[in-house]
N, C-alpha and C positions, 0 to 999 in steps of 0.2 A: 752102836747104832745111834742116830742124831736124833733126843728126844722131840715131839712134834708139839711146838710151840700153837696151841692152839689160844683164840682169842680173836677179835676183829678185823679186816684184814683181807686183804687182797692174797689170792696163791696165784702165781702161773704154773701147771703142772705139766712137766715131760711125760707121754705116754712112751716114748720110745719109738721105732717107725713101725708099721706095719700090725706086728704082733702082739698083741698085748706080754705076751711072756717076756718083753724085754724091757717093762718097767719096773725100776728099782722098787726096794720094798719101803724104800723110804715114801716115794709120790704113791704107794698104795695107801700108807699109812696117813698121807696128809688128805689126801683126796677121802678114803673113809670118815675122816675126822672132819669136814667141811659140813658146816648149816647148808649146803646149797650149792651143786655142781653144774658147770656148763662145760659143752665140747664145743671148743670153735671149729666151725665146720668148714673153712674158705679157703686157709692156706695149705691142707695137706688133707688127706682123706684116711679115715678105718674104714678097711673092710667093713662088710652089714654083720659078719660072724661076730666081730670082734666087739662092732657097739652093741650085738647082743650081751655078751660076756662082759663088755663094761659094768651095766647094769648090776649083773649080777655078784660083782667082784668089790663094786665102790658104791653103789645103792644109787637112786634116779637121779637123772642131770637131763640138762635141757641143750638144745642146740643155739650157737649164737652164730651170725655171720659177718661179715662186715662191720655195715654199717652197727652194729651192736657193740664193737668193738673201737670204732673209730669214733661212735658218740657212747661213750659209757657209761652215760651219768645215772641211768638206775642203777647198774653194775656197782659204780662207784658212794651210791646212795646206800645200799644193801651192804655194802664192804665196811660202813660206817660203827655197824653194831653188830655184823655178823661174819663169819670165818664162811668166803667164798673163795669158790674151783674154778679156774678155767682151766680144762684140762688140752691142751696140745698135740698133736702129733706127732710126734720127732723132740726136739728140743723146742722149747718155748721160747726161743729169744733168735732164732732165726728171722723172724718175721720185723721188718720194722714199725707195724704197727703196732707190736708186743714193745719195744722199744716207748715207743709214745705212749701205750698204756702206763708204764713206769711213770714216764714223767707227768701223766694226770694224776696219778696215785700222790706222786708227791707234790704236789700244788695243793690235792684238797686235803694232805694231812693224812691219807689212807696208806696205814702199813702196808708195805710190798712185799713180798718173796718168794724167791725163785727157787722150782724143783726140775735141776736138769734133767734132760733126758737124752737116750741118745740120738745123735742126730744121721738121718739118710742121705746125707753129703760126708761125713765122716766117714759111713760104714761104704758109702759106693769106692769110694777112695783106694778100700785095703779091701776091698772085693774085685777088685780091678787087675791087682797085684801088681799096679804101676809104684815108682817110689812116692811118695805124697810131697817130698820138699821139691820134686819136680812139676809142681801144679802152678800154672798163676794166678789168674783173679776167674773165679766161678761168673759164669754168663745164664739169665735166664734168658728164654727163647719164648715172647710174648706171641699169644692169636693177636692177627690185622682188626682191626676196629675202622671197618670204613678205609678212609685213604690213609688210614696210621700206621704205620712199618718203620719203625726206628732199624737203624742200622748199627746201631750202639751196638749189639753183639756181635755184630761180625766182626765191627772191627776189634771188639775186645780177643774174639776167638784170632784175628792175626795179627795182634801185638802179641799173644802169649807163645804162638806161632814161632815168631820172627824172634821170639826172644828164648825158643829152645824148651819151651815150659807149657804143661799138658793142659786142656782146659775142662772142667765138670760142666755140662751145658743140663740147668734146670731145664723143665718144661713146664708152660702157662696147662693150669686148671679153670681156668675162667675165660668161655671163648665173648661173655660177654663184656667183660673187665669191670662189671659190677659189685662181685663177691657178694649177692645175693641169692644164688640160688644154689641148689649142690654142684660141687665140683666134674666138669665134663673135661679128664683128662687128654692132654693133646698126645697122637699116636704116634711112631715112630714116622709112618708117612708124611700125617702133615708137615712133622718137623724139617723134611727135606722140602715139600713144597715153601714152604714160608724160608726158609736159608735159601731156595733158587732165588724167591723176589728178593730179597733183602741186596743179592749178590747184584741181582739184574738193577736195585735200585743205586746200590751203590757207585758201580763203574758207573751208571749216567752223571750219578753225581759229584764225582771226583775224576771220573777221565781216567779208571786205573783197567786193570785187568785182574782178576780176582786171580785164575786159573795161573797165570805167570808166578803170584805171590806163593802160593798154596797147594796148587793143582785142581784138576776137573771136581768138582764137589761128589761125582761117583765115585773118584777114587780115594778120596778120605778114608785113613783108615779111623774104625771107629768102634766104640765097647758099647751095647745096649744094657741098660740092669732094668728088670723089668718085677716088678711086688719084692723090693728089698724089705725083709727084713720077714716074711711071711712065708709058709708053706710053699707058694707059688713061685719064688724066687728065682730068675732065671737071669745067668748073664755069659753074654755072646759077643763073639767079637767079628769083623768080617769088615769089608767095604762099606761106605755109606750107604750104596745104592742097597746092598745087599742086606744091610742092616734093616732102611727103611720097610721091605715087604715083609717083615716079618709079622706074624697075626700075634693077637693073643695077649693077656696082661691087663691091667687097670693101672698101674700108674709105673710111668720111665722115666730113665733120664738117662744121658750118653756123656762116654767119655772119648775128646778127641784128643786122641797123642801126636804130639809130636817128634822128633827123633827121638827112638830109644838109647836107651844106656844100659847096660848091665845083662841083666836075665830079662828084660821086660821082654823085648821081641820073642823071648821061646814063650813068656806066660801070653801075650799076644795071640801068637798060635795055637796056644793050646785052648782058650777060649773058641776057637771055633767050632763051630756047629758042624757034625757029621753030615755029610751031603748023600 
């Protein structure tokens, strides 16, 4: 086991997704060992059980969001003389502001290191029981802000398409796009609302026909994973449309396949839901 180098000092720590029980004992032991823990609360959510059980398991930590992250510099002021947590949800370097955290650490001289964890793009993957080297590039699916509706996902969802290869579509937690307040996960409905605009925005602005490339966006077949990594854990597979009315859950994310290979069409079916 990797002795826990305590001293000054920036940590990113991996809680793991969902559960606490799926953090290594290594980030238990780094995180116990920190002058001062924070949980960034913006990019991913614990359950309220779990940050009760944080507490109990790592001793008090404070919540950071954003902009606390994005301006760091007390963060980075405290890191100076003291051994500080930010502890993560899933893995810690998912995020590209964890990314840039790094490189402020190293500008001001502040030791870095990183305590992976694992991460809920990982585990949707081989929950899925699609092959994973048949994936392309992962698409988040943002809330509209006003007249702002990028169409970057779609068309990422049909180059991975058109190129035979399955796509993991995150979903936005911030319908303000602030990263200010707690996370209001987006539900499997909106998700279909916001890919109609997107599709509706698209053909006007490229002249295409989405439906020709792809098919009707009802008929999409598609995986829901709904509290990966937690008691709640629920994953279904079915049409778009049929996916979208589904109730129930705090935090999704969907896998859209593209032609199968191998055994995936039987695990395909066997993901569905009893009617």
């Amino acid at each position: 086991m990797t002795a826990v180098s305590e001293g000054p000092g920036l940590w990113l720590i991996g809680l793991g997704p969902g559960d606490l029980g799926h953090m290594t004992s290594y980030a238990l032991q780094v995180a116990e060992a920190c002058d001062k823990r924070y949980l960034e609360g913006y990019t991913a959510v614990l359950p309220s059980d779990q940050e009760e059980k944080l507490e109990e398991i790592v001793g008090k930590w404070d919540r950071v969001m954003r902009d606390d992250i994005e301006n760091p510099e007390d963060i980075l002021q405290q890191a100076q003389s003291s051994m500080i947590g930010i502890m993560v949800v899933g893995d810690p370097m998912q995020a590209t502001t964890h990314i840039d955290l790094k490189i402020r650490c190293q500008e001001s001289g502040v030791p870095f290191h990183i305590v992976p964890g694992l991460s809920a793009t990982s585990l949707a993957v081989s929950l899925s029981g699609l092959q994973s080297y048949r994936f392309g590039r992962q698409v988040t699916i943002p809330f509209p802000y006003g007249d702002y509706l990028p169409t970057s996902p779609l068309e990422m969802i049909l180059t991975n398409h058109s190129n035979k290869l399955h796509t993991l579509v995150l979903l936005d937690l911030d319908p303000t796009g602030m990263g200010l307040a707690p996370p209001e996960p987006m539900l499997p409905e909106q998700t279909y609302e916001i890919l109609e605009s997107m599709i509706a925005r698209l053909e006007r602005s490229q002249d295409i026909e989405v439906a020709s490339l792809i098919g009707p966006l009802s008929d999409w077949n598609a995986i829901l994973l709904s509290d990966i990594g937690t008691v709640r854990q629920r994953v279904v597979s079915g049409s778009f449309s049929d996916i979208s009315e589904i109730k129930g859950g705090l935090i999704h994310c969907l896998i859209l396949p593209t032609e199968f290979s191998g055994m995936e069409k039987e695990v395909f079916e066997y993901l569905k839901p009893d009617m």
